[in-house]
SELO-305872 format. One record per residue (C-alpha): residue in three letters; x, y, z. Coordinates in pm, 1 decimal, padded with zeros to 6 digits. Layout:
<pts>
<'ALA' <X Y Z>>
...
</pts>
This chain:
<pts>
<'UNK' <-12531.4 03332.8 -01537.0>>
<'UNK' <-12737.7 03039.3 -01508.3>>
<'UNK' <-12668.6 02761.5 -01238.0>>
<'UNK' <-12666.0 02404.0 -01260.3>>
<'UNK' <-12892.6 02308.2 -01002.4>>
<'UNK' <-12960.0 01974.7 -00755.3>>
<'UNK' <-13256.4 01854.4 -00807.8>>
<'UNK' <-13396.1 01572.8 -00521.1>>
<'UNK' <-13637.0 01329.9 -00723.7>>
<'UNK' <-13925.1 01116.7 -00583.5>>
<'UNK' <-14104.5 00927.4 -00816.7>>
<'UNK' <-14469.1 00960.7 -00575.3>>
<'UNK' <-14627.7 00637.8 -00746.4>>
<'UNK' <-14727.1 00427.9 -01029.6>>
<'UNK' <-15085.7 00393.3 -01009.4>>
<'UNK' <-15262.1 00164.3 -01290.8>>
<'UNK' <-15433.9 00337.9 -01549.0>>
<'UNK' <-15800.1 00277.0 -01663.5>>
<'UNK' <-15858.8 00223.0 -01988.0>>
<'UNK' <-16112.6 00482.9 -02004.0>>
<'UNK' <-16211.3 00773.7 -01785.9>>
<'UNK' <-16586.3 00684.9 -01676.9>>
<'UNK' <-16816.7 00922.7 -01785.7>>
<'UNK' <-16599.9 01108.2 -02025.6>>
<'UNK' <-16741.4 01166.2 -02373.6>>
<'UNK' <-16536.0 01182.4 -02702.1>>
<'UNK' <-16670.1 01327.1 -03019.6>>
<'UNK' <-16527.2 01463.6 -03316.4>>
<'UNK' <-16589.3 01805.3 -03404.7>>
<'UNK' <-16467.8 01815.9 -03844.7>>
<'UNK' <-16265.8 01594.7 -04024.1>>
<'UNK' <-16047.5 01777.9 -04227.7>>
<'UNK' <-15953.8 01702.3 -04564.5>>
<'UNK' <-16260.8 01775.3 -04780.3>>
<'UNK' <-16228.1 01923.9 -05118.6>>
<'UNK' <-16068.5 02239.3 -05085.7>>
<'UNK' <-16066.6 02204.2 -04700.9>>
<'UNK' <-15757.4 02266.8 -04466.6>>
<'UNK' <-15584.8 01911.9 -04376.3>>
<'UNK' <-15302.4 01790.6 -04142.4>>
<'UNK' <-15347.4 02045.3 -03828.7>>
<'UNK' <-15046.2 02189.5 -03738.8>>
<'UNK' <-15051.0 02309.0 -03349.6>>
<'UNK' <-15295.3 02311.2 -03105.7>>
<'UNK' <-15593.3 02480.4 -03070.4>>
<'UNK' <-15725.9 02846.7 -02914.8>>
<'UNK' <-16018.0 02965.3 -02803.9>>
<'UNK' <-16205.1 03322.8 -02818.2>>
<'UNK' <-16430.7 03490.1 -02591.6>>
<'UNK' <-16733.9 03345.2 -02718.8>>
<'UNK' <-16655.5 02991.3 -02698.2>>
<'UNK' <-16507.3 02956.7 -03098.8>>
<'UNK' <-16202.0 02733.1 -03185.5>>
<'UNK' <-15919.9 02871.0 -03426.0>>
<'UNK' <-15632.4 02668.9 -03542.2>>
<'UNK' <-15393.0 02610.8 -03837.0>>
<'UNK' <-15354.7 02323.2 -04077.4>>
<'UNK' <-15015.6 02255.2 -04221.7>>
<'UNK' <-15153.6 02177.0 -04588.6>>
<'UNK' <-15459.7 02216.4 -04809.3>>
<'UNK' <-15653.9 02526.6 -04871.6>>
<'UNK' <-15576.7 02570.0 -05249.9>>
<'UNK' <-15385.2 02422.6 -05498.4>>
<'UNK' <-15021.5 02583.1 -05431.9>>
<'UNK' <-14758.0 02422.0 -05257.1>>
<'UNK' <-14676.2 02155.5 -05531.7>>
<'UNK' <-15074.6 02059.7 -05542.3>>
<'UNK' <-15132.9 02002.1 -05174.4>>
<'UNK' <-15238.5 02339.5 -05070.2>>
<'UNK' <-15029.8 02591.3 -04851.0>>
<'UNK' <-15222.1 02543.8 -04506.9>>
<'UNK' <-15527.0 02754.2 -04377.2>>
<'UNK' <-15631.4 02937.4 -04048.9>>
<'UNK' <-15989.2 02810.5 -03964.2>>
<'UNK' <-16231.2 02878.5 -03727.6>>
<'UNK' <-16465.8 02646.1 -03545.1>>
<'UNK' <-16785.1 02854.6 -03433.7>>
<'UNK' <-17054.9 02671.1 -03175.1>>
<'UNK' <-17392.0 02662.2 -03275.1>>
<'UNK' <-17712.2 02633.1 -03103.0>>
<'UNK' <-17773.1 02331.5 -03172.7>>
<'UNK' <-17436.2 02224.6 -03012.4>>
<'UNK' <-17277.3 02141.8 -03354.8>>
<'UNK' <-16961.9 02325.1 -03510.2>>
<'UNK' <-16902.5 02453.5 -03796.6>>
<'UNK' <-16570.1 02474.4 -03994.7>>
<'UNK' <-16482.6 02775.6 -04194.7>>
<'UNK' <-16120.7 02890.7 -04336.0>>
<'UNK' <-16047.1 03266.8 -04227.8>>
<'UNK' <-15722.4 03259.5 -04477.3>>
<'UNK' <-15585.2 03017.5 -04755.0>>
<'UNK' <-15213.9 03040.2 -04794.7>>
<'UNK' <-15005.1 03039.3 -05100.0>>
<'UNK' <-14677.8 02983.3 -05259.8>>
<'UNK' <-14696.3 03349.8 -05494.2>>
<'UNK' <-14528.6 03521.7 -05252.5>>
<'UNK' <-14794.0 03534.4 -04968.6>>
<'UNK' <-14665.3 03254.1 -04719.5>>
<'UNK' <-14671.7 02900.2 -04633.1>>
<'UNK' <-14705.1 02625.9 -04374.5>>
<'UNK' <-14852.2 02778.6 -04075.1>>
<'UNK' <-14722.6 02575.7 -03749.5>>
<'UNK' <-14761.4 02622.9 -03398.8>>
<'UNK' <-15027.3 02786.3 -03137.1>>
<'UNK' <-15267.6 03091.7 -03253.3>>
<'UNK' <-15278.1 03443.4 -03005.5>>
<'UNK' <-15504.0 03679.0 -02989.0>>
<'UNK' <-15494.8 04039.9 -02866.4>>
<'UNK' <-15743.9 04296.0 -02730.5>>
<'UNK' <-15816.5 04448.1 -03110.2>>
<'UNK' <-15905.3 04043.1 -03146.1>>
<'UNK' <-15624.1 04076.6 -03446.8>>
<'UNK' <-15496.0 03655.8 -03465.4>>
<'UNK' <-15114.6 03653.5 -03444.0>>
<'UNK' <-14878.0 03295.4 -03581.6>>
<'UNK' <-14573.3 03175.8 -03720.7>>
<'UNK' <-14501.9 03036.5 -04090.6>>
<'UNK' <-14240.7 02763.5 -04180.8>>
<'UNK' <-14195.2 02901.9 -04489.6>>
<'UNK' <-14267.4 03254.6 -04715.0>>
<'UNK' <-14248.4 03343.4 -05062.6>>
<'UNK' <-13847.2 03380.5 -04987.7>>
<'UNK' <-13788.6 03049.7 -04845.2>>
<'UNK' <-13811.2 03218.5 -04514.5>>
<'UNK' <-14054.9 03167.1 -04206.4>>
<'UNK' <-14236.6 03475.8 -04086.3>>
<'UNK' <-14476.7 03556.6 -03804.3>>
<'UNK' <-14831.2 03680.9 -03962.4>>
<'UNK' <-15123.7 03889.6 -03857.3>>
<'UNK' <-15473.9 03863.3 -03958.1>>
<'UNK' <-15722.2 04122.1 -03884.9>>
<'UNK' <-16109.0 04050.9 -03844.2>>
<'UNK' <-16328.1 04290.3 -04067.9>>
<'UNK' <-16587.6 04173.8 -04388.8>>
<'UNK' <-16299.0 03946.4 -04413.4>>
<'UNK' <-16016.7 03890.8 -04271.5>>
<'UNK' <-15730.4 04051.0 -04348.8>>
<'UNK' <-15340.0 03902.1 -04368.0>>
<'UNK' <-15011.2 04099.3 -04330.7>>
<'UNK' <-14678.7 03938.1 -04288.9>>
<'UNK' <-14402.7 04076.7 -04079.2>>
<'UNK' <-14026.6 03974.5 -03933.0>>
<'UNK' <-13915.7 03762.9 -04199.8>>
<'UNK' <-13648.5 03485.5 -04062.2>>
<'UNK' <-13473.3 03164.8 -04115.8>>
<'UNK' <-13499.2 02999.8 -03782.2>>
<'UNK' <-13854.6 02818.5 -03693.1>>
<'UNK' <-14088.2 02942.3 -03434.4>>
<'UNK' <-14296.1 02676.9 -03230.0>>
<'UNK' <-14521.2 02949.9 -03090.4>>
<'UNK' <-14603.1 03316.4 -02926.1>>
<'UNK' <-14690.3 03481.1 -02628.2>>
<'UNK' <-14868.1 03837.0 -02575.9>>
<'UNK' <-14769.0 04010.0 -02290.2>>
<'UNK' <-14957.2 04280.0 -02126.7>>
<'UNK' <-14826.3 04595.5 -02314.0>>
<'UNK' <-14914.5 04396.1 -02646.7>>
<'UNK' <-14551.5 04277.4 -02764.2>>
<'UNK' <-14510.2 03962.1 -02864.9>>
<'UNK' <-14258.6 03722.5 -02724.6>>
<'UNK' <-14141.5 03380.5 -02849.8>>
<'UNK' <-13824.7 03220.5 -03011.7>>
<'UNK' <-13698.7 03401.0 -03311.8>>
<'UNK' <-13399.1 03555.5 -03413.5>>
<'UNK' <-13086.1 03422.6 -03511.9>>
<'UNK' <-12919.7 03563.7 -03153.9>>
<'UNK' <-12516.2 03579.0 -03039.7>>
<'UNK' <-12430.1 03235.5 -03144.6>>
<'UNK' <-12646.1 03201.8 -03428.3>>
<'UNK' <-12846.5 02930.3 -03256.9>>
<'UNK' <-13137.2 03079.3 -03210.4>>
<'UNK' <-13287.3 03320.5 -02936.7>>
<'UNK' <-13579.3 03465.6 -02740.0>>
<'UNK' <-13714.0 03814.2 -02875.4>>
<'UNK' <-13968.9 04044.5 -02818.9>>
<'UNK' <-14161.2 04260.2 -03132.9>>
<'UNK' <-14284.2 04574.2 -02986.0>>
<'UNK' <-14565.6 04729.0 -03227.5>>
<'UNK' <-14558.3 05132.3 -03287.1>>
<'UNK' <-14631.8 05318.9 -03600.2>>
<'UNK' <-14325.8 05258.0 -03830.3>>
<'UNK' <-14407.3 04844.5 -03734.7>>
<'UNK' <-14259.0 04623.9 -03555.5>>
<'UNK' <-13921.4 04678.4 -03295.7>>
<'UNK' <-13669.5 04373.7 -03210.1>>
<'UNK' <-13537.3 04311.7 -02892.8>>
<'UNK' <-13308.3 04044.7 -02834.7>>
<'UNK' <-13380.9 03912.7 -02507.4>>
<'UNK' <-13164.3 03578.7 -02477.9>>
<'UNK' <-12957.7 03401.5 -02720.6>>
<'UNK' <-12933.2 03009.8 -02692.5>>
<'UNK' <-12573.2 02839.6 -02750.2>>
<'UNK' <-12381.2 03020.5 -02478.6>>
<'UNK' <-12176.0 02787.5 -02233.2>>
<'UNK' <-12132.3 02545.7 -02479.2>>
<'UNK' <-12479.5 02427.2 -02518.0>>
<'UNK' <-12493.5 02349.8 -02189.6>>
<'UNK' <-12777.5 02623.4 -02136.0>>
<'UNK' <-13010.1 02446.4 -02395.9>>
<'UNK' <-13076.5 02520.7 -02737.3>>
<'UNK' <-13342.8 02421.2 -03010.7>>
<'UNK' <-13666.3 02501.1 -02856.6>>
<'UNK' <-13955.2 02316.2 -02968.7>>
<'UNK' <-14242.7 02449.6 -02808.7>>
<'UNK' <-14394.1 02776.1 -02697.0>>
<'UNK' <-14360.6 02919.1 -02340.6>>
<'UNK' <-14567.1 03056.1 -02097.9>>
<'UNK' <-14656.9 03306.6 -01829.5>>
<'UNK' <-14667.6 03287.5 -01404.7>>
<'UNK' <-14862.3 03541.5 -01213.4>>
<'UNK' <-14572.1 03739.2 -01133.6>>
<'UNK' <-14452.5 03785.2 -01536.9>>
<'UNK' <-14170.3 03557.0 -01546.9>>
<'UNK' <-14131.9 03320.7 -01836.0>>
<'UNK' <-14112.1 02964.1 -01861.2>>
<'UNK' <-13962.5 02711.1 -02172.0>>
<'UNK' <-13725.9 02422.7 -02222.1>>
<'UNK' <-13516.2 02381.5 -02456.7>>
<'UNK' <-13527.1 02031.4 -02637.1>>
<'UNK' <-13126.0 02005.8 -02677.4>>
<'UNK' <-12863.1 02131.6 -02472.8>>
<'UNK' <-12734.3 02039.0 -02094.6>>
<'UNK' <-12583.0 01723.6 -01993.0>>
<'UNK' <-12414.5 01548.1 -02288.5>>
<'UNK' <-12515.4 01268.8 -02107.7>>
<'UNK' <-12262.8 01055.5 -01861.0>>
<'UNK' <-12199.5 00677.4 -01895.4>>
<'UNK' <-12365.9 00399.5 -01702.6>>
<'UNK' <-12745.8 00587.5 -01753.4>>
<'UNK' <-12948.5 00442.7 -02026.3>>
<'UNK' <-12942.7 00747.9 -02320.3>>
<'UNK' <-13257.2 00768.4 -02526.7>>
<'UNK' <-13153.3 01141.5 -02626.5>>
<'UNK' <-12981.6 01211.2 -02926.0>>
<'UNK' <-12588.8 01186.9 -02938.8>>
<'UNK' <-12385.6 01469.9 -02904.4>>
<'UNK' <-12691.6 01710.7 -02878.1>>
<'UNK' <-12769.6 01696.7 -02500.9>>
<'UNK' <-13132.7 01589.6 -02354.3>>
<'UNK' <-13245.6 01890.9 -02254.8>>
<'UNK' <-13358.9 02185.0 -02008.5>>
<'UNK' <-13611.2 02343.0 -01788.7>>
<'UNK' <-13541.1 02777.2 -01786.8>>
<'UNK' <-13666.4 03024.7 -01614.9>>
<'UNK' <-13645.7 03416.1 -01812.3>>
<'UNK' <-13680.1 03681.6 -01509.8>>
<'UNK' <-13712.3 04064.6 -01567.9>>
<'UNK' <-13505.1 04324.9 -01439.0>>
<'UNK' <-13555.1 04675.9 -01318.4>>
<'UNK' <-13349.4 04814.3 -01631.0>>
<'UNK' <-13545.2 04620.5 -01836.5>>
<'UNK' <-13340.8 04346.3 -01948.8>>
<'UNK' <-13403.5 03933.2 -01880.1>>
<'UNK' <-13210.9 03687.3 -01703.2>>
<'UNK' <-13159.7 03341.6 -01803.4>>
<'UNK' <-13189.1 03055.1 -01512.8>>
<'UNK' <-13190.1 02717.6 -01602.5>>
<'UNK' <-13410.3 02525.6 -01374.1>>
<'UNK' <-13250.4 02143.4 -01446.4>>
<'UNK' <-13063.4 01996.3 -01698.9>>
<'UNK' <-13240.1 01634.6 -01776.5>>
<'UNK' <-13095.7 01304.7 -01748.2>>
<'UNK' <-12918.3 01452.8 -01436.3>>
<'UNK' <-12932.6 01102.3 -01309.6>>
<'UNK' <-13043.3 00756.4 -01355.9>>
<'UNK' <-13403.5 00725.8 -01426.6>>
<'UNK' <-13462.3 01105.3 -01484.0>>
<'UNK' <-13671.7 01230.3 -01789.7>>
<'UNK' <-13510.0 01278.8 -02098.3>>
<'UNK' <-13574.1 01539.8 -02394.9>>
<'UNK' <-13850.3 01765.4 -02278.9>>
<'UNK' <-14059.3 01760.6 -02584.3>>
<'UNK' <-14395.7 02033.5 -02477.6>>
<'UNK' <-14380.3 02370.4 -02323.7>>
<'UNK' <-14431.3 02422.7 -01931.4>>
<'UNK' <-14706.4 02506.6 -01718.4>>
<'UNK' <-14739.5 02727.4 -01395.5>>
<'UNK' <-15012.5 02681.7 -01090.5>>
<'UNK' <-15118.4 02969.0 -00939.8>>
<'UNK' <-14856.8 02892.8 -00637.4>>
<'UNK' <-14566.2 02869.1 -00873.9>>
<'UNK' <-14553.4 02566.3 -00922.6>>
<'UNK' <-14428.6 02440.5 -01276.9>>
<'UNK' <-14523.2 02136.0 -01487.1>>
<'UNK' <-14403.5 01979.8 -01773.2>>
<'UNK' <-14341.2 01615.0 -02011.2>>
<'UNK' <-14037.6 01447.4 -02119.8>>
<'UNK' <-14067.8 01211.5 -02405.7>>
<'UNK' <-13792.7 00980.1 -02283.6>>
<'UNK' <-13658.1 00866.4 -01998.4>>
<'UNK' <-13747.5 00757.0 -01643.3>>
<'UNK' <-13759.6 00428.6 -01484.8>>
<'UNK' <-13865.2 00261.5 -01763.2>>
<'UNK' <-13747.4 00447.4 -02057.9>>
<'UNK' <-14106.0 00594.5 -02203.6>>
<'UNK' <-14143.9 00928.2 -02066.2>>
<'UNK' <-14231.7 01102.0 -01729.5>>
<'UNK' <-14500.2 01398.7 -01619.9>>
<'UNK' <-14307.7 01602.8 -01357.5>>
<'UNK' <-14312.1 01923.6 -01150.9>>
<'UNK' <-14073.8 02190.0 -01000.9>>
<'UNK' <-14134.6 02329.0 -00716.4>>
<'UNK' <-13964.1 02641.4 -00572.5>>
<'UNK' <-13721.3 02576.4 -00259.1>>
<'UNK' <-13464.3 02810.8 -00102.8>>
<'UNK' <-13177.3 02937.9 -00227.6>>
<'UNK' <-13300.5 02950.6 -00583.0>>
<'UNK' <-13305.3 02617.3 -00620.4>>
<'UNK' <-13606.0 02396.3 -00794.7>>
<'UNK' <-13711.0 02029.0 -00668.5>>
<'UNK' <-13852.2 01769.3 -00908.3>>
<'UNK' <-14119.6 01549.0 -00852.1>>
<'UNK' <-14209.1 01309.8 -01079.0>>
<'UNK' <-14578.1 01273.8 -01128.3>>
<'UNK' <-14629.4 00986.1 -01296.3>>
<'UNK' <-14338.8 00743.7 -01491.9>>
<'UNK' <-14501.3 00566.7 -01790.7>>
<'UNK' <-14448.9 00233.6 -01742.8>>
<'UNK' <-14550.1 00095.2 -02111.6>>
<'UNK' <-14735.2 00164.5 -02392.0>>
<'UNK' <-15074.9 00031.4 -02385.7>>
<'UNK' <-15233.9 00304.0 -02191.3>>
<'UNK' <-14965.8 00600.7 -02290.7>>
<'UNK' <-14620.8 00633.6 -02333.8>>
<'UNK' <-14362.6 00897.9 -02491.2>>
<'UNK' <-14556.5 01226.2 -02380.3>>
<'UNK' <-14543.4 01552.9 -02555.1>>
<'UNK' <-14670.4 01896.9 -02581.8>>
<'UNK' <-14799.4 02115.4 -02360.3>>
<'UNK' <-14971.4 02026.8 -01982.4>>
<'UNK' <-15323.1 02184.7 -01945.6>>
<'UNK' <-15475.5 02234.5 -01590.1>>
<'UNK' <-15840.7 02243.9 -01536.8>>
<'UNK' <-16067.9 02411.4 -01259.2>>
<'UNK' <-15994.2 02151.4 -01016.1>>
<'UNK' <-15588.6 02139.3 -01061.9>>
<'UNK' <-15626.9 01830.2 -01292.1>>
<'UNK' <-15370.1 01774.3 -01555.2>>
<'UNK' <-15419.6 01668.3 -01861.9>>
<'UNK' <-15196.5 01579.7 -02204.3>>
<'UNK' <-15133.6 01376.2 -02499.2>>
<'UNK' <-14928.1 01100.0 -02538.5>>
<'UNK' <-14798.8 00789.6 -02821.8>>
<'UNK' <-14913.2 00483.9 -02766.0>>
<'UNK' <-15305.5 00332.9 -02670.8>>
<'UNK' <-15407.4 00152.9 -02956.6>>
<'UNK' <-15201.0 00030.8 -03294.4>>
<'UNK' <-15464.1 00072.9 -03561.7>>
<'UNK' <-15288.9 00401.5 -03759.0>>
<'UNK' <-15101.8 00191.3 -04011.5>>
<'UNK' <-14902.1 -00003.1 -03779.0>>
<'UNK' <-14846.5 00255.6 -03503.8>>
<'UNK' <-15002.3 00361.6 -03188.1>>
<'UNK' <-15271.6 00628.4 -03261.0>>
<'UNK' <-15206.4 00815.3 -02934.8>>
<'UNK' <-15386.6 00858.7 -02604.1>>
<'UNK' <-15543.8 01217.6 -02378.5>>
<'UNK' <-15474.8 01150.6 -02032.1>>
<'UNK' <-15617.8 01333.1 -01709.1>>
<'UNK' <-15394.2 01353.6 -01402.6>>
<'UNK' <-15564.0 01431.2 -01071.4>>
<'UNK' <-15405.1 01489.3 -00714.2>>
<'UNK' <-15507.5 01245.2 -00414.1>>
<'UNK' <-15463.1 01360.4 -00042.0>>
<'UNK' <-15190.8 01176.4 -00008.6>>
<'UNK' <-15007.2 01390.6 -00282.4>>
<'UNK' <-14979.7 01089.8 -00536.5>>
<'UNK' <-15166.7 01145.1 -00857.1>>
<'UNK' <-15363.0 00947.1 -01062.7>>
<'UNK' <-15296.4 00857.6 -01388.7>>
<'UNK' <-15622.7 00753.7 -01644.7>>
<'UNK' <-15698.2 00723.5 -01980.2>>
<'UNK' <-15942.5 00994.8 -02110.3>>
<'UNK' <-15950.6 00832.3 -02458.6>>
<'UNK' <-15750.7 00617.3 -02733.6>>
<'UNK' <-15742.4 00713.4 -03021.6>>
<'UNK' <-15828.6 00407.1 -03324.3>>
<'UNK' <-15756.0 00580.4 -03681.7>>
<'UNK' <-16103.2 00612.3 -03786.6>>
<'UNK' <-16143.7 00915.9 -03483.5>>
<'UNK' <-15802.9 01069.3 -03550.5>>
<'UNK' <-15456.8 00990.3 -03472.6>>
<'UNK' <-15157.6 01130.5 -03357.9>>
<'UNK' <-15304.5 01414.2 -03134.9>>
<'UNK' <-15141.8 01741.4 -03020.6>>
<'UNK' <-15215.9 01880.7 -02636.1>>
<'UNK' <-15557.6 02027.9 -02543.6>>
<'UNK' <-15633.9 02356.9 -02438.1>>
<'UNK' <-15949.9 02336.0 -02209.9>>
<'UNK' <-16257.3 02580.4 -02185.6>>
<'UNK' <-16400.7 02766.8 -01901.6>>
<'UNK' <-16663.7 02461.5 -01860.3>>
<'UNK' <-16384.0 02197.0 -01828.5>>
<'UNK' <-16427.3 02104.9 -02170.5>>
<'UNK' <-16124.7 01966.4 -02361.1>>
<'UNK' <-16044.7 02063.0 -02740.6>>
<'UNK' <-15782.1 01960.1 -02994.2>>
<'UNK' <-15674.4 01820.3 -03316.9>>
<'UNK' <-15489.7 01549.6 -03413.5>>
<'UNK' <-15181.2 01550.6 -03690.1>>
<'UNK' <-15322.4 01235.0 -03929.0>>
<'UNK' <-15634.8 01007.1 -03984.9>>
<'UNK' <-16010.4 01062.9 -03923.9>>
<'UNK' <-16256.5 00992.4 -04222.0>>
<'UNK' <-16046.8 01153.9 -04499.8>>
<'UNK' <-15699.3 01059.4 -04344.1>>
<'UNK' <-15605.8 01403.1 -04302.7>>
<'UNK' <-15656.7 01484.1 -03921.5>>
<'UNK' <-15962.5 01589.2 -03638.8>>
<'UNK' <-16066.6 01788.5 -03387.9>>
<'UNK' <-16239.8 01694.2 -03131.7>>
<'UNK' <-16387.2 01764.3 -02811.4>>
<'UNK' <-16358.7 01562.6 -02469.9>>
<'UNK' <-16645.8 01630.3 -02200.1>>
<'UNK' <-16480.9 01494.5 -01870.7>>
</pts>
């Protein structure tokens, strides 16, 4: 039974932001939308063992999908020379294969590339498979109606992530177990419980600690939201939660909600990006709305006794010229830098904000520092997801729109 749980907030400081991060470097890496090209990513990006980028594009490929193209999975492979090059691993189609890949890419040991679909030849989403060989090879499995933001791979090889209708029919957290007659479902939470004051509607995948315990939120669900705060979260559907999925001995999970947003004035509302864990246990995370000023917060939870979690607020956007409205997922480098995407920066994508990648770094005096990384102007891409980050400290991702054929980037950010 999950516990509603004080949290103590200190917002640790507003610190002005630079306009640009000296010495960083932004180039783009392919412009999609060429010819028979993928176009509009779809979800961040993920990297192999030898340095290549893989990711998914929502649209083109072919000529399916009422002339737009189904989507694509694509690989970006280094060269010597330092450039990339851009190659589609699959096309999707609309005669029965699948459609609309969304969401982050996984890979396990075989170096078989696990996703989610939107939409199949039935109308339904499905997770996928594709197997590297003289080509690569697709295979759909677990067919369903509810959409998937994303996977996991635990150790044993299962895959873990939000699908399945669950109890309430409002969605749930599953595990598929491989073996040789395919794939085995366990139901290990189901969302809606309490009312919806547990969280539902999940919009982005979750992730891992040290110790195996998993870590989401839950874009709707919790407080309903309590007069004299200023609401930016949708009526009636609650602004959110922070969980926490624990194992058991007997194999089962248990559900602990860590805080239920816009538990106060000022707090974050509508946690819209997964959550990240520091290798003390530390977790961090974005809410699009919310805080002092109403455009989003970075904040972290850290472990106290008794069970209970304490949020910090890293940084409270205070407009929109250098960031605002956060989402996705954190990324940490090396150093414990954090670093994410936000609206906002520059209004040159057809009357809106093109976006911003910021870089968060501790001080001493446990404030952080908030600074620009890069804006984004239209012509470079707009609209980014979060970055993942190689072993160098090197940051990669794509963004949903614009570039040179309007259709999206992605690019690469050398602190």
């Amino acid at each position: 039974m999950a516990l509603r749980i004080p949290i103590l907030v200190a917002t640790l400081a507003l610190v002005l932001a630079a306009n640009a991060h000296a010495g960083s470097k932004y180039q783009v890496l392919h412009n999609f939308g060429a010819g028979k090209d993928g176009s509009i990513p779809s979800g961040p990006l993920t990297l192999d063992n030898k340095g290549n980028l893989y990711g998914a594009t929502g649209a083109g490929g072919g000529f399916g999908c009422d002339g737009y193209g189904c989507g694509t999975i694509f690989q970006l492979a280094h060269q010597v020379s330092g450039k990339w090059t851009e190659k589609s691993l699959h096309d999707f189609a609309d005669n029965g294969d699948s459609a609309d890949p969304r969401g982050n890419l996984v890979f396990d040991r075989a170096g078989n590339l696990f996703g989610t679909l939107n939409g199949a030849g039935t109308g339904q989403g499905a997770l996928f498979e594709l197997s590297p060989g003289f080509s690569w090879n697709l295979s759909l499995f677990w067919e369903h109606e509810e959409f998937s933001p994303g996977l996991l791979l635990n150790k044993a090889g299962d895959l873990v992530g939000f699908f399945g209708a669950g109890q309430y029919q409002t969605g749930a957290i599953g595990e598929l177990s491989p073996g040789s007659k395919g794939w085995t479902y366990t139901l290990l939470y189901s969302f809606g419980g309490g009312g919806g004051g547990n969280g539902w509607g999940p919009d982005a995948p979750m992730s891992w600690d040290a110790h195996g315990n998993l870590y989401g939120t839950a874009l709707y669900g919790g407080n309903s939201y309590s007069s004299g705060h200023q609401k930016f979260c949708p009526d009636g559907s609650g602004c959110g939660v922070a969980f926490q999925m624990t194992p058991s001995s007997d194999g089962t999970w248990k559900y602990h909600v860590l805080h239920r947003f816009a538990n106060f004035k000022n707090d974050g509302q509508s946690p819209d990006g997964g959550l990240v864990v520091d290798a003390p246990g530390n977790v961090y995370g974005v809410t699009a709305y919310g805080g002092a000023y109403g455009n989003g917060t970075v904040f972290e939870f850290t472990p106290s006794s008794g069970g209970r979690w304490k949020q910090t607020v890293l940084y409270d956007f205070p407009n929109c010229s250098n960031g605002c409205l956060p989402g996705f997922t954190l990324a940490f480098d090396k150093a414990g830098n954090l670093y994410g995407a936000a609206s906002g920066g520059l209004a040159d994508c057809d009357g809106y904000t093109c976006g911003v990648i910021f870089k968060l770094t501790p001080q001493k005096n446990g404030t952080w520092q908030y600074n620009v990384l890069h804006k984004f102007n239209g012509a470079d891409g707009g609209f980014p997801y979060g970055v993942i980050l190689d072993d160098k400290g090197n940051l990669y991702g794509t963004t949903q729109a614009f570039g040179k054929y309007n259709s999206g980037v992605a690019f690469e950010i050398t602190p």
